[in-house]
C-alpha positions as CSV (number, residue, x, y, z in Angstrom):
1,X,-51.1,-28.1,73.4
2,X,-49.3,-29.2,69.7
3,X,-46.6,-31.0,69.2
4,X,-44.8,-27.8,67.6
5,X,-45.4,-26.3,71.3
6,X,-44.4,-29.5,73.0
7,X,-41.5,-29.0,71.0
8,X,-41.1,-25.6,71.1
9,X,-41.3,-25.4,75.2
10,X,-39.0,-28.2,75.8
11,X,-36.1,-26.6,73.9
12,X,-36.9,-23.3,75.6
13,X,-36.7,-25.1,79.0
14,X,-33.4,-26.6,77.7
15,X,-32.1,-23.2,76.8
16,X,-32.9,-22.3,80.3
17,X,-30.7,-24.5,81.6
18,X,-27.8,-24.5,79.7
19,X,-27.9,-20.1,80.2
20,X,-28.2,-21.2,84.2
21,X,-25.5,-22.8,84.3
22,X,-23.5,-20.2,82.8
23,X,-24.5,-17.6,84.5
24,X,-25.2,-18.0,87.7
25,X,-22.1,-19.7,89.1
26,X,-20.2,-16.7,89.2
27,X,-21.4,-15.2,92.7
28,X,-20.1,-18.4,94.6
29,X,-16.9,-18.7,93.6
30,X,-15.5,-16.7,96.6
31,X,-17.2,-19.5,99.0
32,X,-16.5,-22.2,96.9
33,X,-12.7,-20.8,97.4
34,X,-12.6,-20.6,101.2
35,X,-14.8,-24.0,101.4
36,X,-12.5,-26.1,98.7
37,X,-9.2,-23.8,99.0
38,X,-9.4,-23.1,95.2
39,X,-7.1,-20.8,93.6
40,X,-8.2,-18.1,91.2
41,X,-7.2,-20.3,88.3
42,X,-9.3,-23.1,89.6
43,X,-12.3,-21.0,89.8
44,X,-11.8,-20.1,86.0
45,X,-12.0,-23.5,85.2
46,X,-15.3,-24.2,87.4
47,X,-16.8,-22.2,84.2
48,X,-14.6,-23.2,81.6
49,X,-14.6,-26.9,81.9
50,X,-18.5,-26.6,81.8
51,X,-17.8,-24.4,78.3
52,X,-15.3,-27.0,77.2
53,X,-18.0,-30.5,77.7
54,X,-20.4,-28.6,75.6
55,X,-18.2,-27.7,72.9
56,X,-16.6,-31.2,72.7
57,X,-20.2,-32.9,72.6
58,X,-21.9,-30.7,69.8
59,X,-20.1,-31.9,67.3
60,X,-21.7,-35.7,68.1
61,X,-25.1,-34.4,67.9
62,X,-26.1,-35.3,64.2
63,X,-24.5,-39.0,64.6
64,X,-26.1,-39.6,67.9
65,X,-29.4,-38.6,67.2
66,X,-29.4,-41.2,64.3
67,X,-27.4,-43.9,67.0
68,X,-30.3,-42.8,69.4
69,X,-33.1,-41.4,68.0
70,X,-34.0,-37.7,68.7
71,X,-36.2,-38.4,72.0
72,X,-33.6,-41.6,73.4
73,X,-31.0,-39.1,73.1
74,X,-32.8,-35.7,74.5
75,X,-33.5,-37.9,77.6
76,X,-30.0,-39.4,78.0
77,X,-28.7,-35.7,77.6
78,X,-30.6,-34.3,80.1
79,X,-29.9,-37.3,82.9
80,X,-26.3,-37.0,82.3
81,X,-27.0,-33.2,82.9
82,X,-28.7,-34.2,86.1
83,X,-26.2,-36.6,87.3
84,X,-23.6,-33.8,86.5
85,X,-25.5,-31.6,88.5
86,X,-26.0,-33.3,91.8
87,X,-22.0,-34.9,91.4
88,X,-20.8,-31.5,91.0
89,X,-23.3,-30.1,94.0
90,X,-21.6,-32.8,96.7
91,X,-18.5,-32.3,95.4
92,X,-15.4,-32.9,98.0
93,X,-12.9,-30.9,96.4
94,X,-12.2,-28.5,94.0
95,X,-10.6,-31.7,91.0
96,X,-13.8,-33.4,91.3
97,X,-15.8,-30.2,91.3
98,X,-13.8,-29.1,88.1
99,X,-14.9,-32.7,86.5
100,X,-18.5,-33.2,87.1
101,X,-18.8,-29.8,85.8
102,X,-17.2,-31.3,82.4
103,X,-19.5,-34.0,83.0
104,X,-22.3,-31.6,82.6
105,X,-21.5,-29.9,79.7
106,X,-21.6,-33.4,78.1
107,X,-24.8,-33.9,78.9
108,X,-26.2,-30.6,78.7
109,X,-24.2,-29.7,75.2
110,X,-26.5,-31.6,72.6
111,X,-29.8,-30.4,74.7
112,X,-29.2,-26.9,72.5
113,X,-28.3,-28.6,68.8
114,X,-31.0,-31.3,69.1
115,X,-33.3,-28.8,71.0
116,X,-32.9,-26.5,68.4
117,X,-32.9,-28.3,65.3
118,X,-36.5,-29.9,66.7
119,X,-38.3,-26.1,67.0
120,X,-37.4,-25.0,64.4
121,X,-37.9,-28.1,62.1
122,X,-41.4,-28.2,63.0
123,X,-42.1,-24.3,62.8
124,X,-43.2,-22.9,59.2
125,X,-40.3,-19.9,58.0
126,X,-43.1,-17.1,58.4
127,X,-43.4,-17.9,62.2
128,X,-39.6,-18.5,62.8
129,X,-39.2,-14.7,64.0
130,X,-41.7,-15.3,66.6
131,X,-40.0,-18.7,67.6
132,X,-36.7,-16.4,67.6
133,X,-38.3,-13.9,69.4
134,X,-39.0,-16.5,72.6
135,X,-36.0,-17.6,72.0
136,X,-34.0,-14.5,73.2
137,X,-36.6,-13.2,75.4
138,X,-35.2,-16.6,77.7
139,X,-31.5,-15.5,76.8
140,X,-32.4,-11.8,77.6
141,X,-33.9,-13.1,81.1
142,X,-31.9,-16.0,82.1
143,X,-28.9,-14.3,82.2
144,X,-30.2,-11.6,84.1
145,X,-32.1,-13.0,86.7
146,X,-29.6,-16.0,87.1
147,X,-27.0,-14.4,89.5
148,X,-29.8,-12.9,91.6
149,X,-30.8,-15.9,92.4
150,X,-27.5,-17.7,92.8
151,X,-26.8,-14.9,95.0
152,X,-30.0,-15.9,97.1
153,X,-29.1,-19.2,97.6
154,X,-25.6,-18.8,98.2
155,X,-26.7,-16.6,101.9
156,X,-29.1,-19.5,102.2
157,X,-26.3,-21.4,103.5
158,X,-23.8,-23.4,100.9
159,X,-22.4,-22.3,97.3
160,X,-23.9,-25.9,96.7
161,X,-27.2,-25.2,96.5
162,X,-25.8,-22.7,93.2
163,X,-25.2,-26.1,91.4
164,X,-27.9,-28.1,93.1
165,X,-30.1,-25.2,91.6
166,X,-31.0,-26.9,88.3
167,X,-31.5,-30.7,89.3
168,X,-35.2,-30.3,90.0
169,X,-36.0,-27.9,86.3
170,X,-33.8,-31.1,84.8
171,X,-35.6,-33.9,85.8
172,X,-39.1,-32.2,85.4
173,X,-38.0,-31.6,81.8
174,X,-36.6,-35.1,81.3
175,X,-40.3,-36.2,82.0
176,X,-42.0,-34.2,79.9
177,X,-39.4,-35.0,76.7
178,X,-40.0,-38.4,77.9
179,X,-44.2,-38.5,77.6
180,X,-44.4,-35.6,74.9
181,X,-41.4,-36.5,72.3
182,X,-42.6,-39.1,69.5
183,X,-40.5,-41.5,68.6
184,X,-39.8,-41.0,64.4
185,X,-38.1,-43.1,62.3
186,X,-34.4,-43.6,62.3
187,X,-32.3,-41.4,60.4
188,X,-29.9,-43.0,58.3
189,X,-26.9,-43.5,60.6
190,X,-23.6,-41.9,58.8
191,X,-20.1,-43.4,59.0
192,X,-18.6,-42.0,62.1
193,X,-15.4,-39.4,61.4
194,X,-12.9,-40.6,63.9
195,X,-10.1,-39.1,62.6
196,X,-12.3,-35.7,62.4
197,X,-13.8,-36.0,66.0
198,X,-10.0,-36.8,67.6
199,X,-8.9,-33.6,65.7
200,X,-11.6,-31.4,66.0
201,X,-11.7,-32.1,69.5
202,X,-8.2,-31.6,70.4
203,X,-8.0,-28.4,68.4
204,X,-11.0,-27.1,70.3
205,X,-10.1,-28.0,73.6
206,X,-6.4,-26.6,73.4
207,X,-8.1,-23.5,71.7
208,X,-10.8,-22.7,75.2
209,X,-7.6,-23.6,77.1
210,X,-5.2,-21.1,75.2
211,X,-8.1,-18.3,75.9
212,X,-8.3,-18.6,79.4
213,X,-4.8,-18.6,79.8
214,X,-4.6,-15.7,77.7
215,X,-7.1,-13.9,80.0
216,X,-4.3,-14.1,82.5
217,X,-1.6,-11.7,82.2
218,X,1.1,-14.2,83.6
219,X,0.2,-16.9,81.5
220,X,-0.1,-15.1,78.4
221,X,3.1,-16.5,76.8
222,X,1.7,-20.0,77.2
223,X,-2.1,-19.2,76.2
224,X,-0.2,-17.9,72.9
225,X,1.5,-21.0,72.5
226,X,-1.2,-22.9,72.6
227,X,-3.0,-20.8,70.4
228,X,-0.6,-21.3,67.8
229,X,-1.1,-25.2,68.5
230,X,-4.7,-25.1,68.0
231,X,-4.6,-23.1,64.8
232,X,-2.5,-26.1,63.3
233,X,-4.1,-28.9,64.8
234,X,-7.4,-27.1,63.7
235,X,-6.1,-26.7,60.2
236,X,-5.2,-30.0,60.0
237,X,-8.6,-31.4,60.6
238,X,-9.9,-28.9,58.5
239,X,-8.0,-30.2,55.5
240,X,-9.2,-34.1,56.8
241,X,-12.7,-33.0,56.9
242,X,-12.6,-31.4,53.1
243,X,-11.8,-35.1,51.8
244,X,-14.6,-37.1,54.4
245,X,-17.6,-37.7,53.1
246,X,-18.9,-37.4,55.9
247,X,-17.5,-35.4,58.5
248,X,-17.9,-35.3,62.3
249,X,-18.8,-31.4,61.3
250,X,-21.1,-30.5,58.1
251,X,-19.0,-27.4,57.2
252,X,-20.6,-27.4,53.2
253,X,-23.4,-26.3,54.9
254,X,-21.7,-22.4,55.2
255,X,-22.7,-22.8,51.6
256,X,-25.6,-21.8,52.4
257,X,-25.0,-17.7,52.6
258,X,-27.7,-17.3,55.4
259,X,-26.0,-19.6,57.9
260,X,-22.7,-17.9,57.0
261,X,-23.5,-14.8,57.6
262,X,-25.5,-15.4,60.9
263,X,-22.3,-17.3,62.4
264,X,-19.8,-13.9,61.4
265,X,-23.1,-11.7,63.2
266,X,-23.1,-13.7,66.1
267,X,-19.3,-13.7,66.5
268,X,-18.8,-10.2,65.8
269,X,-21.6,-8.5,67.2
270,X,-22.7,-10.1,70.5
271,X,-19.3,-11.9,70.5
272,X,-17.6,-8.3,70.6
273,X,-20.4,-7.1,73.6
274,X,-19.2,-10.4,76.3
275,X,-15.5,-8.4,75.5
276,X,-16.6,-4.3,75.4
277,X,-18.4,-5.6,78.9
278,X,-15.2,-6.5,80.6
279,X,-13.3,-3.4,79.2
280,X,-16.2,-1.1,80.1
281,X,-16.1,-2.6,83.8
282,X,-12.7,-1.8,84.1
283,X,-12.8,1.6,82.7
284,X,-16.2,2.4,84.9
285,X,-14.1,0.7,88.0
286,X,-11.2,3.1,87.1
287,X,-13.6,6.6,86.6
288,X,-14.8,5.9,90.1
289,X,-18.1,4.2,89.5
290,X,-19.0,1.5,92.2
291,X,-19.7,-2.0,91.7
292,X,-23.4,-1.6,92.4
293,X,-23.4,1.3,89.5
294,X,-21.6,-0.4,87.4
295,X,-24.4,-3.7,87.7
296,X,-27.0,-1.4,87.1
297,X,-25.9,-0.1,83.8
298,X,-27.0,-3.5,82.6
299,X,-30.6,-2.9,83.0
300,X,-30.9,0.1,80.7
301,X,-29.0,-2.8,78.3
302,X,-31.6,-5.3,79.0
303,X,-34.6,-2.8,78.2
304,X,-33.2,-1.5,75.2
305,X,-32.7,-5.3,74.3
306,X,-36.1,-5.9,75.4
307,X,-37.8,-3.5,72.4
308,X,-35.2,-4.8,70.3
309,X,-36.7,-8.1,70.1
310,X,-39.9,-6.8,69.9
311,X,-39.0,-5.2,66.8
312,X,-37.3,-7.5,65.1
313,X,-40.4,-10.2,65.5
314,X,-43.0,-7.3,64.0
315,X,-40.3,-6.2,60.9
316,X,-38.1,-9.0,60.1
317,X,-40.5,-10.8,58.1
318,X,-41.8,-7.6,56.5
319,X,-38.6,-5.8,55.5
320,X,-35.9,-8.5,55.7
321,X,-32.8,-8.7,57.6
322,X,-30.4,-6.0,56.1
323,X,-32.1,-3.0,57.4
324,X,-32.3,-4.4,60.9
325,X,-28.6,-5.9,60.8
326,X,-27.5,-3.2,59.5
327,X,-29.1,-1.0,62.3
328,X,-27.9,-3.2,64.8
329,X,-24.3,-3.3,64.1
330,X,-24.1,1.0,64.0
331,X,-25.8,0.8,67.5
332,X,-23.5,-1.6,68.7
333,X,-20.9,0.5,67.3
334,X,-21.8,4.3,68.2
335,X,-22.6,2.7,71.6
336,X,-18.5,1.3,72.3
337,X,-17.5,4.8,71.3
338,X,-19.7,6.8,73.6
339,X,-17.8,4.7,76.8
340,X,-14.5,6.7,75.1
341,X,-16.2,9.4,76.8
342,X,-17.5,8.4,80.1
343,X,-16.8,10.9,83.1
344,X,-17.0,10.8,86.6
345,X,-20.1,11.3,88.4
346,X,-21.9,11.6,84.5
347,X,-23.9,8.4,84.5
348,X,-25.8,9.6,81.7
349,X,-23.3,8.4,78.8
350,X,-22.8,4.9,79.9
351,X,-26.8,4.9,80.5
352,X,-27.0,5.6,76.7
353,X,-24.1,4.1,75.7
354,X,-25.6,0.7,77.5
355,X,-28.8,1.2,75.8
356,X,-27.6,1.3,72.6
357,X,-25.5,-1.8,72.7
358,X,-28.5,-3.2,74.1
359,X,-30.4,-2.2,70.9
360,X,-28.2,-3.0,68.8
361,X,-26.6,-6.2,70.3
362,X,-30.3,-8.0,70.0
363,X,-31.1,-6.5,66.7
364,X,-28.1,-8.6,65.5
365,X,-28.6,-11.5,67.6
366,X,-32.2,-11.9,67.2
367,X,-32.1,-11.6,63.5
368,X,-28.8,-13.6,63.1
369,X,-30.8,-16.2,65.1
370,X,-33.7,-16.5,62.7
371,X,-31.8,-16.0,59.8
372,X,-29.2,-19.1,60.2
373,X,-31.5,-21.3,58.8
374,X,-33.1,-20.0,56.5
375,X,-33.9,-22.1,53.3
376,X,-32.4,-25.3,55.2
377,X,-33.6,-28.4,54.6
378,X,-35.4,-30.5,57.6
379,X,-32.4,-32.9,57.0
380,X,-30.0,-30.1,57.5
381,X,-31.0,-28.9,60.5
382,X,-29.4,-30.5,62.8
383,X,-26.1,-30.2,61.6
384,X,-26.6,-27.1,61.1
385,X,-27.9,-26.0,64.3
386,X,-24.4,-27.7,65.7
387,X,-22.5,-25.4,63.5
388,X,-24.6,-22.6,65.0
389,X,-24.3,-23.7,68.5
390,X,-20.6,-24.2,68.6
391,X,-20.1,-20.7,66.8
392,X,-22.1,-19.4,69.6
393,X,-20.4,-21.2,72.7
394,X,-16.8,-19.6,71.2
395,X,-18.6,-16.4,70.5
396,X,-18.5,-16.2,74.5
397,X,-14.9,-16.4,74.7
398,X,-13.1,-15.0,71.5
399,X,-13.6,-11.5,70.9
400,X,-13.4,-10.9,75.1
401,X,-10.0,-12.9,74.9
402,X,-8.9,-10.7,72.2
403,X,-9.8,-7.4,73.6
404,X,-8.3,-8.3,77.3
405,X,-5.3,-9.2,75.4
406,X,-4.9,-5.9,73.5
407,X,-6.0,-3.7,76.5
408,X,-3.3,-5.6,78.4
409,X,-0.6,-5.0,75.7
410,X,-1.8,-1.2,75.2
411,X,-1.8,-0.5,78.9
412,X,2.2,-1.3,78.8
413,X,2.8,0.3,75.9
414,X,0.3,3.8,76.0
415,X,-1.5,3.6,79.0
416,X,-3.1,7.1,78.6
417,X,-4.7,5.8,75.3
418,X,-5.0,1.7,76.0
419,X,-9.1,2.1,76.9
420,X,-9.8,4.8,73.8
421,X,-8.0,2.5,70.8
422,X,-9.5,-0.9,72.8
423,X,-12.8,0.7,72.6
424,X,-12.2,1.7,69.1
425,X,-11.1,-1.6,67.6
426,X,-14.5,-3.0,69.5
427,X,-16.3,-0.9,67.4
428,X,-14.8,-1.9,64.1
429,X,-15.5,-5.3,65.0
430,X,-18.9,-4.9,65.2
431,X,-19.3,-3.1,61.8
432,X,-17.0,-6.0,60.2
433,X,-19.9,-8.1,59.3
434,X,-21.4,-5.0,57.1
435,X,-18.7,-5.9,54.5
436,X,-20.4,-9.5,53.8
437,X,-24.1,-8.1,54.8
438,X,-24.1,-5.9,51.5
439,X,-22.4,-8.6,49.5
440,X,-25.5,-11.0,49.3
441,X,-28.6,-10.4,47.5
442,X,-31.6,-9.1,49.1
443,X,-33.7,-12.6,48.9
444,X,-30.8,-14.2,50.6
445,X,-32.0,-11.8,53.9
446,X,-35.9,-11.7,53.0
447,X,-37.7,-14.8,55.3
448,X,-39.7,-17.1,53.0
449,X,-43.3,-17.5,53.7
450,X,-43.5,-21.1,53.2
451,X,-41.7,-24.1,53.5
């Protein structure tokens, strides 16, 4: 095996088990509730305080790796993300449950960035679709198969064996980063931003706390609040990190038009799906449709995802990202609008309207994914790939924060009409990113065949 798969396999296994512990939680919080006496809020925060380690670690990644050294800090990652693990799987109650899961999003946040920045470092730009293509067949699969199998072990016995789930694919990828990684030579270690990191990380936590209590209709008031908060303490430190040299977060790099326009995809266009998901579920729960039928909708979603990927490896490199971008985002859109539609006891329109989010959601995705860095230098890449990876992990909670909040509002104010316009402004979120798309010049989207 080469290095480049060494490489390539380790991040993928990394992928794996950041997406595991995302997903497959879900399906035992009601016996983590009756074994812990949690309350619905606590649950929430069983995923969110996960979401909220990873976020507030990425931004370390670049100054670490050159603390540490790439392989030193891969393997420190992913024991802390062990550790986390198996102190979150013995957990006595739900306050220490809710903290080794923050635990583990510190160790398991820089195994994306540093992951990442690694693959694609050492792949040439005319096999990067491929790479991408790998990429999101694991985020296509993971996701899918993940509650399934928390499901499994939870009627084995104990929601702990959910958490306990990932210790073993840990430690057997700790040992292979630890007798396949080479150690390189250091990277020159920048002055650490600590003005930027206190800021940045303040204004990031109260923002994923303000969403989740947005998400809830009685604390709505004081998710706004400190919304509002976040917003200034985030615009402080964005004026602080304009005058650093070197900032805890390389924003010059959205210079560089690719990256910038893969970040507004991702947001906009997956980002937008996590959201239309949650309406859709309430507006398939509301026509009638059963749980079970409402699950299964996903899998003509994960097919049409499925050729989606496929196509984008065979064409990106050939035609360039604006056709398939473009193709992706009208999917996405036509898709939202069909579930305007949807009747009782017709499953045919959300099968289609599923299939073409499906389509269209991975088009985006899997192009925006190869296209971030394109034309970024090996010395970029890993602050880059932060960028990228913090975009994504808010991706998850923006757009569905804003649409649950305008559904809610619209459901006091029209009821009749709360689902149609919800649905409506989905779709003109998803097309958003079109504006900027036909803005850049056609080499900016065509992949380079060399390095």
């Amino acid at each position: 095996m080469t290095y480049r798969a060494k490489v390539e396999l380790l991040y993928l296994l990394g992928f794996s088990l950041d997406l595991v512990n995302m997903f497959i939680g879900t399906v035992a919080y009601p016996a983590v509730a009756a074994d812990l006496h949690a309350s619905v809020p606590q649950l929430a925060w069983i995923g969110n305080a996960y979401m909220l380690g990873l976020t507030l670690v990425i931004p370390l990644g670049s100054w670490l790796a050159a603390r540490l050294g790439e392989r030193r800090l891969l393997c420190l990652s992913l024991a802390v993300f062990a550790l986390g693990a198996i102190l979150a799987g013995t957990a006595p109650s739900i306050e220490a449950l809710i903290g080794w899961r923050l635990l583990q999003g510190l160790g398991g946040g820089l195994l994306i960035p540093v992951g990442q920045a690694m693959a694609y470092r050492h792949c040439p730009p005319a096999e990067r679709a491929r790479l991408t293509a790998r990429i999101m067949a694991v985020a296509l699969l993971v996701p899918a198969l993940s509650p399934t199998l928390g499901g499994w072990l939870v009627g084995l016995g104990s929601w702990r064996w959910v958490l306990l789930a990932s210790v073993p694919l840990a430690a057997f990828t700790l040992l292979l980063a630890a007798a396949w990684i080479r150690t390189e030579a250091p990277l020159p270690l920048p002055r650490l931003d600590r003005r930027g990191l206190v800021l940045g990380s303040l204004g990031l936590s109260l923002l994923l706390v303000a969403l989740s209590q947005i998400a809830e209709a009685h604390q709505r008031t004081l998710g706004i609040a400190l919304l509002v908060v976040a917003a200034g303490v985030l615009a402080v430190y964005a004026r602080t990190a304009a005058r650093t040299a070197q900032p805890v977060l390389h924003w010059t790099l959205l210079r560089h038009p690719a990256l910038r326009l893969a970040m507004v995809v991702y947001l906009l266009v997956p980002g937008t799906f996590i959201g239309t998901q949650l309406v859709a579920t309430l507006l398939l729960h509301r026509q009638g449709y059963t749980a079970a039928a409402i699950g299964g909708f996903m899998l003509p979603w994960a097919m049409a995802s499925a050729c989606a990927i496929a196509t984008t490896r065979h064409w990106l490199p050939r035609i360039g990202a604006r056709p398939l971008l473009s193709a992706g985002m009208l999917c996405q859109a036509v898709g939202i609008v069909l579930l305007i539609g949807i009747q009782p006891g017709q499953p045919g329109m959300p099968v289609l309207a599923f299939a073409l989010m499906g389509l269209g959601g991975s088009l985006c995705s899997s192009s925006a994914q190869t296209l971030a860095f394109q034309g970024m230098q090996d010395q970029d890449m890993l602050p880059a790939s932060a960028l990228w990876n913090l975009n994504r992990q808010l991706s998850f909670c923006l757009a569905a924060a804003l649409l649950a909040c305008v559904l809610a509002v619209l459901s006091s104010w029209m009821p009749d009409r709360a689902f149609a316009l919800t649905l409506l402004l989905a779709a003109g979120m998803s097309l958003l990113p079109l504006l900027l798309l036909w803005r850049l010049p056609a080499s900016t989207l065509t992949l380079r065949t060399s390095a």
